[in-house]
C-alpha positions in Angstrom: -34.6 -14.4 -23.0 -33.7 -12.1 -25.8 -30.7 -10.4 -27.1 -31.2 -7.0 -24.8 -32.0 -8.4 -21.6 -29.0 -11.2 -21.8 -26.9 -8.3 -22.6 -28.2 -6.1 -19.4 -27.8 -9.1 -17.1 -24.2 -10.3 -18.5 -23.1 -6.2 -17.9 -24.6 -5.9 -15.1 -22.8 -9.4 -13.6 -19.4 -7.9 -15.0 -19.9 -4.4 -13.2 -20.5 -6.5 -9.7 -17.3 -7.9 -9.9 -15.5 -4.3 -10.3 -15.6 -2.7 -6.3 -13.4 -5.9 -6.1 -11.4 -5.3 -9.0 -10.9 -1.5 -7.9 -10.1 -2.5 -4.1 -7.3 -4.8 -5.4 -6.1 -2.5 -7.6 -5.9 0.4 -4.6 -4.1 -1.9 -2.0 -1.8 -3.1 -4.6 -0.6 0.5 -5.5 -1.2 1.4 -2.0 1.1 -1.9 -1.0 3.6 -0.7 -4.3 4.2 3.2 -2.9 5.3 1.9 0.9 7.4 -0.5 -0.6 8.7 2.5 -2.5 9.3 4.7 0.3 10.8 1.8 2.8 13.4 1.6 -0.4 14.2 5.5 -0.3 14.4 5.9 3.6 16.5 2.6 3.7 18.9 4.4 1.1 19.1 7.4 3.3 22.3 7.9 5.5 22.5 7.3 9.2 22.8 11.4 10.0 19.9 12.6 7.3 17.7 9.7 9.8 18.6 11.1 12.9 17.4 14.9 11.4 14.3 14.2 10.6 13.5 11.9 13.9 13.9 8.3 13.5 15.5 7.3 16.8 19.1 6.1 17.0 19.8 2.2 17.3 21.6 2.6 20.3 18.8 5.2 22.0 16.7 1.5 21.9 19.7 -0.1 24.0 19.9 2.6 26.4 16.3 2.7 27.0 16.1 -1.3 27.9 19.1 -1.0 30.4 17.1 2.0 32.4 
């Protein structure tokens, strides 16, 4: 085997391993953004929830009784 053609197999072996590499890399920023948001909408008050539509806790309680 020489020089060239060890060099186009070893690339071509590293760039097989990258859709991997890239899908990682896209669920772990994917995973690091909802993370971030969960943080910010935890840190909102009770009111600013109701506004902009997350159900109150005790709408759950009256719904279960019904």
């Amino acid at each position: 085997m020489s020089t060239n053609q060890h060099i186009t197999s070893s690339s071509s072996q590293s760039l097989a391993a990258l859709p991997g590499f890239f899908s990682l890399r896209a669920r772990a920023w994917a995973a690091w953004k909802r993370h971030r948001n969960e943080r910010i909408l935890e840190n909102l008050s009770y009111d600013t929830l109701k506004d902009i539509g997350f159900p109150a806790v005790d709408d759950a309680v009256h719904k279960t009784e019904q």
